[in-house]
C-alpha positions in Angstrom: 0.0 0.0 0.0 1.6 3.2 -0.9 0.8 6.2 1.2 -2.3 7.4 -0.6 -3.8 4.2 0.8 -4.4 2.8 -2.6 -3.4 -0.8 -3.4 -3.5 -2.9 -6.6 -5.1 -2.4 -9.6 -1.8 -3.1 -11.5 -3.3 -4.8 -14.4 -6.0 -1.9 -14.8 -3.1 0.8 -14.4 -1.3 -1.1 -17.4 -4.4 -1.4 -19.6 -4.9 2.8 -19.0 -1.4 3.0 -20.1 -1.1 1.3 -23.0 -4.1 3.0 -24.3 -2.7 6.7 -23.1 0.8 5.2 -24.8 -1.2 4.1 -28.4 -3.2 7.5 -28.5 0.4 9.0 -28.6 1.8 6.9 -30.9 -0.6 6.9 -33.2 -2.5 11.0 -33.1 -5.7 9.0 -32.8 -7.8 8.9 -29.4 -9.6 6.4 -28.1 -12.6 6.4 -26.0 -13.4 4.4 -22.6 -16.7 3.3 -21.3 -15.6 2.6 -17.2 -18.2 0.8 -15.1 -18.4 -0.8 -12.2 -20.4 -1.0 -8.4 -20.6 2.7 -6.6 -18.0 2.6 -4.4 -15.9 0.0 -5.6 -13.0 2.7 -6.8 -13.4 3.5 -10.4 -13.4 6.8 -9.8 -9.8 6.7 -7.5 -8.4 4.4 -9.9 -8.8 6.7 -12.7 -7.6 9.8 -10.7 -4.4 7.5 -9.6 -3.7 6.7 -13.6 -3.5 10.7 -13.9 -1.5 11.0 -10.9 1.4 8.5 -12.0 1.6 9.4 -16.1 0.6 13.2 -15.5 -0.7 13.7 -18.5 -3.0 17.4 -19.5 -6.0 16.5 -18.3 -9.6 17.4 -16.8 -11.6 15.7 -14.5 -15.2 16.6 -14.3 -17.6 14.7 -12.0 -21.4 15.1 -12.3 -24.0 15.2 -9.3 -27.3 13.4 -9.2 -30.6 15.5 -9.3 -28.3 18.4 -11.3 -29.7 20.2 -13.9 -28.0 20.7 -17.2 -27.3 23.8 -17.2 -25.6 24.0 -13.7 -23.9 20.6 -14.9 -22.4 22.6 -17.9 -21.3 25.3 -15.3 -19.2 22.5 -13.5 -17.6 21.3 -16.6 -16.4 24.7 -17.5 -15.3 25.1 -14.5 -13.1 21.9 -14.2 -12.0 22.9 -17.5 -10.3 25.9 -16.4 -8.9 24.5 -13.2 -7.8 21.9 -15.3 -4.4 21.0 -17.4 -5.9 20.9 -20.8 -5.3 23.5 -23.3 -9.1 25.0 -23.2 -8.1 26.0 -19.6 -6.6 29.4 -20.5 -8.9 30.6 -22.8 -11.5 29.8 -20.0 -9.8 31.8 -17.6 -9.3 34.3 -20.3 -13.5 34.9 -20.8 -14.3 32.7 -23.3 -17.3 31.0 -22.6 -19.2 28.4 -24.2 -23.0 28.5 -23.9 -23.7 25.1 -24.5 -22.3 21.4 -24.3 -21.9 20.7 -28.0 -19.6 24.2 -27.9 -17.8 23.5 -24.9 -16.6 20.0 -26.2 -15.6 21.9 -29.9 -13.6 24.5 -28.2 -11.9 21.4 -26.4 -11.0 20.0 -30.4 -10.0 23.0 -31.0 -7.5 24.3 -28.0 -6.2 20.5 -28.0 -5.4 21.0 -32.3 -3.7 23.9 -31.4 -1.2 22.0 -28.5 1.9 20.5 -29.4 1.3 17.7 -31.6 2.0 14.1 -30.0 1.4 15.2 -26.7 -1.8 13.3 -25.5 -4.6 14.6 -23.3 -7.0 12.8 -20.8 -10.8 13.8 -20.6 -12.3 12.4 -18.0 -16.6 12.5 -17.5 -17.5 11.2 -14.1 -21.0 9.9 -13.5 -22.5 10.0 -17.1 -25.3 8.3 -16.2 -26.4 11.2 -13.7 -25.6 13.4 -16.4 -27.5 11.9 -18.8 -30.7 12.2 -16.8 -31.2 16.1 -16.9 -28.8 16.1 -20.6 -30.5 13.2 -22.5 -28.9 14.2 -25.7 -25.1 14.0 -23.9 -24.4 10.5 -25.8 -25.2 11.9 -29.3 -22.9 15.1 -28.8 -20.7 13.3 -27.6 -20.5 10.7 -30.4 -20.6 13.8 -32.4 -17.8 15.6 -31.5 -16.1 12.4 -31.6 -16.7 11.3 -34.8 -15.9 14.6 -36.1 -13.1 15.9 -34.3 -12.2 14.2 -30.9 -11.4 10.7 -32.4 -8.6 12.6 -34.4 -6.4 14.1 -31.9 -4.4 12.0 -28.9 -7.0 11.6 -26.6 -8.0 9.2 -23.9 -11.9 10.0 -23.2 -12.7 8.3 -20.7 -16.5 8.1 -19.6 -16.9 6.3 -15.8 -20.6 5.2 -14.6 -21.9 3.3 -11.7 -25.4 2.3 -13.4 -24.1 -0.9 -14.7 -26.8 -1.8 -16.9 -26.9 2.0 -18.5 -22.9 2.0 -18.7 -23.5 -1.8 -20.4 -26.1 0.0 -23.2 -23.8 2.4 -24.5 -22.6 -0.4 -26.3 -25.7 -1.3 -27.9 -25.8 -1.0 -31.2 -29.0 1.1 -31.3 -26.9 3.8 -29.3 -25.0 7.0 -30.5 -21.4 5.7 -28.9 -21.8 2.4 -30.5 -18.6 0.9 -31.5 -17.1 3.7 -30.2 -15.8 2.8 -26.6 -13.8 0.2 -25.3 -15.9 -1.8 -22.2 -13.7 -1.2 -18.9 -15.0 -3.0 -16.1 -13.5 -2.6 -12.5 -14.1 -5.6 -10.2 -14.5 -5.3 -6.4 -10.8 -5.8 -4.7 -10.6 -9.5 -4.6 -10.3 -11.2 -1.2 -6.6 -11.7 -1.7 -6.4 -7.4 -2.6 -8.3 -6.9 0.9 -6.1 -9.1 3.0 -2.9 -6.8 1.8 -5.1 -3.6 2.6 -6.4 -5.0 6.1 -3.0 -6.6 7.0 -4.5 -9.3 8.4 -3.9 -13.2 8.7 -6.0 -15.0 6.3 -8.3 -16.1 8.6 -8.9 -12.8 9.7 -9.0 -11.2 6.5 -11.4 -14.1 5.0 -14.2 -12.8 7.7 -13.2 -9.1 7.2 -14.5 -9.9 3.5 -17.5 -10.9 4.8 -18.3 -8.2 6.3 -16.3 -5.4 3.9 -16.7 -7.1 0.4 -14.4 -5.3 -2.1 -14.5 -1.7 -1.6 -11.3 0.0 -0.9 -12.7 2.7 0.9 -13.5 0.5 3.8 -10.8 -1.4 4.0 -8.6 1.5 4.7 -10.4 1.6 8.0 -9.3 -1.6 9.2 -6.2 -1.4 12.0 -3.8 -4.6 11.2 -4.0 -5.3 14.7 -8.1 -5.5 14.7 -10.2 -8.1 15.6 -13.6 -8.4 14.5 -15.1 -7.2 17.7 -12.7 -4.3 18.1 -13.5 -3.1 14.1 -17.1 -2.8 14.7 -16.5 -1.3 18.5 -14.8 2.2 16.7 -16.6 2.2 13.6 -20.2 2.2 15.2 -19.3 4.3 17.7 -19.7 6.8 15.1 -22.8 7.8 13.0 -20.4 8.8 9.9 -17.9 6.0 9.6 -17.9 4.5 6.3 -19.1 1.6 7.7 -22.2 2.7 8.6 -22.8 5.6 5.5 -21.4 4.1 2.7 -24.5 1.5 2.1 -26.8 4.6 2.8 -24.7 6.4 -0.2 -25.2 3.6 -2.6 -29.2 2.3 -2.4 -29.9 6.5 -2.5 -27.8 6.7 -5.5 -29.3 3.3 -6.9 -32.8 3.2 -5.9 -35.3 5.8 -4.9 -36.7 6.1 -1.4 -40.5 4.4 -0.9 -39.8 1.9 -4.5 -40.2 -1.7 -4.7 -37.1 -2.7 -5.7 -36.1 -1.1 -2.3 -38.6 -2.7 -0.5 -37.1 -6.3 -2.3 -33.8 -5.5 -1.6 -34.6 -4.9 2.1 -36.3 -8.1 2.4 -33.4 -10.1 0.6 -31.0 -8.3 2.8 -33.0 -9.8 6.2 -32.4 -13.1 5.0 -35.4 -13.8 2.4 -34.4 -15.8 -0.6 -37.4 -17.3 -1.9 -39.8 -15.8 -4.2 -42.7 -16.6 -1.7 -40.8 -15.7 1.6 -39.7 -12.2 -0.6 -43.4 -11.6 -1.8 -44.4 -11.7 2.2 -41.9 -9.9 3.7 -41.6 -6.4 0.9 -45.2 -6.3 1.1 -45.3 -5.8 -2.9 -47.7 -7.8 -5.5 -46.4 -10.4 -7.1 -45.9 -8.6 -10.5 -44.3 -5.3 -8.3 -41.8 -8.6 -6.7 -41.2 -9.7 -10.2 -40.6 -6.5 -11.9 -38.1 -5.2 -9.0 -35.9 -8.3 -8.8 -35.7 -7.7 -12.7 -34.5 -3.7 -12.3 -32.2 -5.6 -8.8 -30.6 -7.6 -11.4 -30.2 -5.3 -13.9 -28.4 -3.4 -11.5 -26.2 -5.9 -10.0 -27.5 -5.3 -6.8 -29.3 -9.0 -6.4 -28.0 -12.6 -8.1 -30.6 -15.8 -9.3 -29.1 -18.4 -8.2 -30.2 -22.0 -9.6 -29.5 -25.6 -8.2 -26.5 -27.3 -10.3 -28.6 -29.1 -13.3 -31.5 -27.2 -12.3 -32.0 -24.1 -14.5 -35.1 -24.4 -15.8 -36.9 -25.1 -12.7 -37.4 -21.3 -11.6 -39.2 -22.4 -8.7 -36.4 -23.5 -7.0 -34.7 -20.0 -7.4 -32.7 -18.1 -4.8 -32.0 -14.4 -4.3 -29.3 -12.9 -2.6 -27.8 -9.8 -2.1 -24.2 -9.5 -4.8 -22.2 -7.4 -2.8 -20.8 -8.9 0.6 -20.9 -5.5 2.8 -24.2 -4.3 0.9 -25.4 -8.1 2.4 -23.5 -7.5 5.4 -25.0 -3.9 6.1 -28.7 -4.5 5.4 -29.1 -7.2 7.8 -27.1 -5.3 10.5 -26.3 -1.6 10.0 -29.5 -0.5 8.1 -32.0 -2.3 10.7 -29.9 -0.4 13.7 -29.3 3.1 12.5 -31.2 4.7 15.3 -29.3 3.1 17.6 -25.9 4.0 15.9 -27.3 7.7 15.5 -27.9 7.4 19.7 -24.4 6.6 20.3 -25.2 2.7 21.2 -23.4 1.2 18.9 -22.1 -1.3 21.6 -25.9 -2.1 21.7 -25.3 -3.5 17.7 -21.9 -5.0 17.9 -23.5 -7.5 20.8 -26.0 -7.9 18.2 -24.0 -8.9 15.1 -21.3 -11.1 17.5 -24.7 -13.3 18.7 -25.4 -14.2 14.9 -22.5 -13.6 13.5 -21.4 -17.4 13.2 -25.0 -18.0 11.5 -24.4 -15.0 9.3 -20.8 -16.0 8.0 -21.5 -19.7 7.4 -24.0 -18.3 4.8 -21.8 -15.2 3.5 -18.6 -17.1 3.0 -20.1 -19.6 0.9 -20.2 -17.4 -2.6 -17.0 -16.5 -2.0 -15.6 -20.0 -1.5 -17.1 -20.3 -4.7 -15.5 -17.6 -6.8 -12.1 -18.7 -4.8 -12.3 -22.4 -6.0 -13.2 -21.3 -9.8 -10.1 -18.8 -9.9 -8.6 -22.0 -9.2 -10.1 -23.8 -12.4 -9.0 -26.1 -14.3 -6.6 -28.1 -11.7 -6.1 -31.8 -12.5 -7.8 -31.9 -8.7 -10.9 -31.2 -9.6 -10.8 -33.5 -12.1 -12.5 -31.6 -15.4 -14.6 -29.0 -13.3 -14.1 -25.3 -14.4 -17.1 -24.3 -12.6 -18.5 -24.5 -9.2 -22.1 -24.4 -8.0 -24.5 -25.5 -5.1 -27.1 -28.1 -5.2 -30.5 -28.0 -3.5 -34.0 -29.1 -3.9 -37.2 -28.0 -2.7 -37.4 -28.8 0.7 -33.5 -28.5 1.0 -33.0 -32.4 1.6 -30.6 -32.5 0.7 -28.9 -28.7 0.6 -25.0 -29.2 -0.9 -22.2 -26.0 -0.9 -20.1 -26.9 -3.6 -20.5 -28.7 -6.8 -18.0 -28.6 -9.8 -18.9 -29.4 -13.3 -17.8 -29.2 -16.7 -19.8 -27.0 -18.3 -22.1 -24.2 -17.1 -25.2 -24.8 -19.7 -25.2 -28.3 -20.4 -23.4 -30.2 -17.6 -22.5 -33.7 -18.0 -20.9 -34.9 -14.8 -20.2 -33.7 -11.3 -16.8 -33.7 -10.7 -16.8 -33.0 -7.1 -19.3 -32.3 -4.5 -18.0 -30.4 -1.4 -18.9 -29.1 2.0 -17.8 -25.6 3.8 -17.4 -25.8 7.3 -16.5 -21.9 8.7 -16.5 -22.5 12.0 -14.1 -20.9 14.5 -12.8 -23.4 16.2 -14.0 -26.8 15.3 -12.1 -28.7 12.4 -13.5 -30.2 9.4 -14.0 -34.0 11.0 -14.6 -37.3 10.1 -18.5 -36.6 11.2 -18.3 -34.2 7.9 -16.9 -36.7 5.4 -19.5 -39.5 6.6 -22.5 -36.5 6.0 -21.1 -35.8 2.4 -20.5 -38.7 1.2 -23.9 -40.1 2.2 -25.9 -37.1 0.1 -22.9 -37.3 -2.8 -24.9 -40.2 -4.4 -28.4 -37.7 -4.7 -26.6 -34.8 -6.2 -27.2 -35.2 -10.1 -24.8 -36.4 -12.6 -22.9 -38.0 -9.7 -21.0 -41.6 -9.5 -18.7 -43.1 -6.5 -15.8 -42.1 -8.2 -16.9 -38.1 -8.0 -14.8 -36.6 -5.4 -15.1 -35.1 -1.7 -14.1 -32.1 -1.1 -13.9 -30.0 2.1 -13.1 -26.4 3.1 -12.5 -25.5 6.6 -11.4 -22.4 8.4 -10.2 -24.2 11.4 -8.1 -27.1 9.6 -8.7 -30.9 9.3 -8.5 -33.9 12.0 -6.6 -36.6 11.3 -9.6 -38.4 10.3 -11.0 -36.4 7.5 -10.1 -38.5 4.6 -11.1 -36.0 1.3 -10.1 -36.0 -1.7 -9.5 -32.1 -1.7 -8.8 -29.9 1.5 -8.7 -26.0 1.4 -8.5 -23.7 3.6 -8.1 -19.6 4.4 -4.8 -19.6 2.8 -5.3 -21.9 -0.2 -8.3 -19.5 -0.8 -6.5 -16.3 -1.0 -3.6 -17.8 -2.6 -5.6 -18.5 -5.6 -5.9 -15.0 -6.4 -2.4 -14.0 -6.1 -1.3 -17.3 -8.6 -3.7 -16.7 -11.4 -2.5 -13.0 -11.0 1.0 -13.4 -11.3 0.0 -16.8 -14.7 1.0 -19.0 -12.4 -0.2 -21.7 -10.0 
């Protein structure tokens, strides 16, 4: 971690490079479509990039609810604060009076700049933007196609509306085939540990609780435990613990809206349609229609049994995000008594389920860590990983890895998570497994056992694959680096 607090990212700081370096080389720019969760960093990563390769640039970010003509204000004025060319005919009076000007007048400073040198424009939050300036996509195509495309430029147009930041690509849309798609991931469990400085046990529960975003991670103490996290954090009313999930459903979903409503219910612990449909207190059509726009948004996953995808009534909804899950069954519920000062009242709370909570929280991740693994002759031919249940959840399996994600034709594994604090992974666990291995579908004898465990093995566990914290985390860091 450097002493900006931000860690990672190589890969992504490369990518922005070599574009930067090609608009340079070649005189022609290239344009950027960024997206990816609120919160997750797209915006720092971005203003990092500009930090380290200093190139003239301008950074304007747009504000929700902001009209277009007081959003065109803000431009011209990051414009003149900015390093860009325009910036001292700006200060000088010159004032355009509309965005299609102000984006000419930036072709035309930039032509007049010493040629070779290339230039970063940066627009932060289109998707706000476009609410108030519907017509932004089509001047900017515009001024692309005309001018923009021909000097060195790196445009590059950041959004948190993932499914409005995925339709610029469309080809019904003005910027069609214009941007590149530039999607920044959530800090992967292996990212947090180096931010938290924690052991991988530690760090594997602090992922629970923090998912991805960088932001909160930078307010973990190496030296914390879980207990002694949440004691300072909701102690106070504005930690980012406890405001940045109000930040991102107000920026994602309007107060008093179904898909809120869904959300909060999924966040409590619903996962079933039925359960969800009781809980909101929306009509079934509402329920269907939000957990639509919660998808779209990335917000909520439907999950499906392994081999089960066309049987929607066995569907499952959770939360996607790991502190947005984390923070709607603890922090939202208890706000008022974080906004009293009794946030010792809510850390008693979250340590008495907390066990409960985790078992169930660790479980996706698991997931995603065993596929990063994918293929490994030890798995046999699995290169993906799913759960298994039925109706009545008789049986209810954790881990199941298959060949293909459509059309499986075998299970190559069955597995079982065991995330408990002290206990280990014991013969008790094999015996359970193995006795459900033969309902799973697509299974034989020969498909193998596999067990994770936060607290190790006994003696007596005899799998045919055993992971824990650090073989977790260490998948990340292999496939990183190509190797394994």
């Amino acid at each position: 971690m450097n002493r900006r607090g931000f860690v990672g990212r190589e890969a992504e700081l490369a990518r922005l490079r070599d574009w930067l370096q090609q608009a340079a080389r070649s005189g022609r720019g290239s344009a950027i479509a960024v997206r990816g969760r609120r919160a997750v960093g797209k915006s720092t990563l971005i203003e990092e990039f500009l930090l380290r390769e200093s190139p003239p640039h301008a950074f304007f970010a747009a504000s929700k609810d902001q009209p277009s003509g007081e959003a065109l204000t803000g431009f011209l004025s990051e414009l003149e604060r900015s390093t860009l060319p325009i910036a001292g005919e700006l200060a000088a009076g010159v004032r355009p009076d509309s965005w299609e000007a102000a984006l000419r007048m930036i072709a035309t400073s930039c032509e007049r700049s010493p040629t070779g040198t290339p230039v970063c424009l940066v627009i932060d939050e289109l998707p706000w933007l476009s609410e108030h300036e519907p017509s932004i996509e089509g001047l900017l195509q515009s001024a692309w196609d005309r001018r923009l495309s021909r000097l060195p430029m790196l445009l590059v147009l950041i959004g948190s509306d993932l499914h409005m930041m995925e339709a610029l690509e469309r080809y019904d849309r003005p910027l069609h085939g214009r941007v590149r798609p530039f999607v920044i991931e959530p800090l992967n469990p292996a990212e947090m540990s180096s931010m938290v400085g924690a052991d991988p046990v530690t760090a594997l529960d602090a992922y629970c609780m923090l998912g991805g975003f960088p932001q909160l991670a930078l307010t973990w103490h190496g030296n914390d435990t879980m207990r002694r996290y949440l004691g300072h954090e909701l102690s106070d009313p504005t930690s980012p613990l406890v405001v940045t999930g109000e930040r991102v459903i107000a920026a994602e979903l309007p107060a008093q809206s179904a898909p809120r409503a869904v959300m909060t219910a999924i966040g409590a612990g619903e996962t079933e349609f039925t359960k969800i449909l009781g809980r909101s207190g929306v009509g079934r059509t509402s329920l269907s229609a939000a957990l639509k726009t919660l998808a779209e948004k990335r917000i909520v996953n439907r999950q499906t049994p392994f081999a089960g995808r066309h049987e929607a009534k066995l569907s499952r909804y959770a939360i996607a995000d790991p502190y947005m899950r984390f923070w709607l069954r603890f922090i939202g519920p208890n706000l008022p008594l974080i906004e009293r000062r009794r946030g010792d009242l809510v850390v008693q709370r979250i340590m008495e389920s907390w066990s409960t909570f985790r078992g169930r929280a660790i479980e996706p991740i698991v997931r995603s860590c065993i596929e990063r693994m994918l293929p490994d002759e030890r798995f046999g031919s699995a290169n993906f990983v799913s759960a298994y249940w039925t109706r009545t959840n008789d049986p209810e399996v954790d881990l199941v890895g298959h060949d293909d994600d459509l059309r499986p034709k075998s299970a190559e594994f069955v597995g079982s998570i065991k995330w408990r604090d002290t206990a280990p992974f014991s013969r008790e666990d094999v015996a359970e497994l193995a006795a459900v291995r033969a309902r799973v579908p697509l299974t034989t004898n020969a498909t193998l056992l596999a067990g994770v465990s936060r607290s190790g093995f006994s003696p007596q566990a005899k799998l045919d694959i055993k992971l824990g914290p650090d073989e977790l985390l260490r998948a990340w860091a292999l496939r990183a680096s190509g190797t394994r």
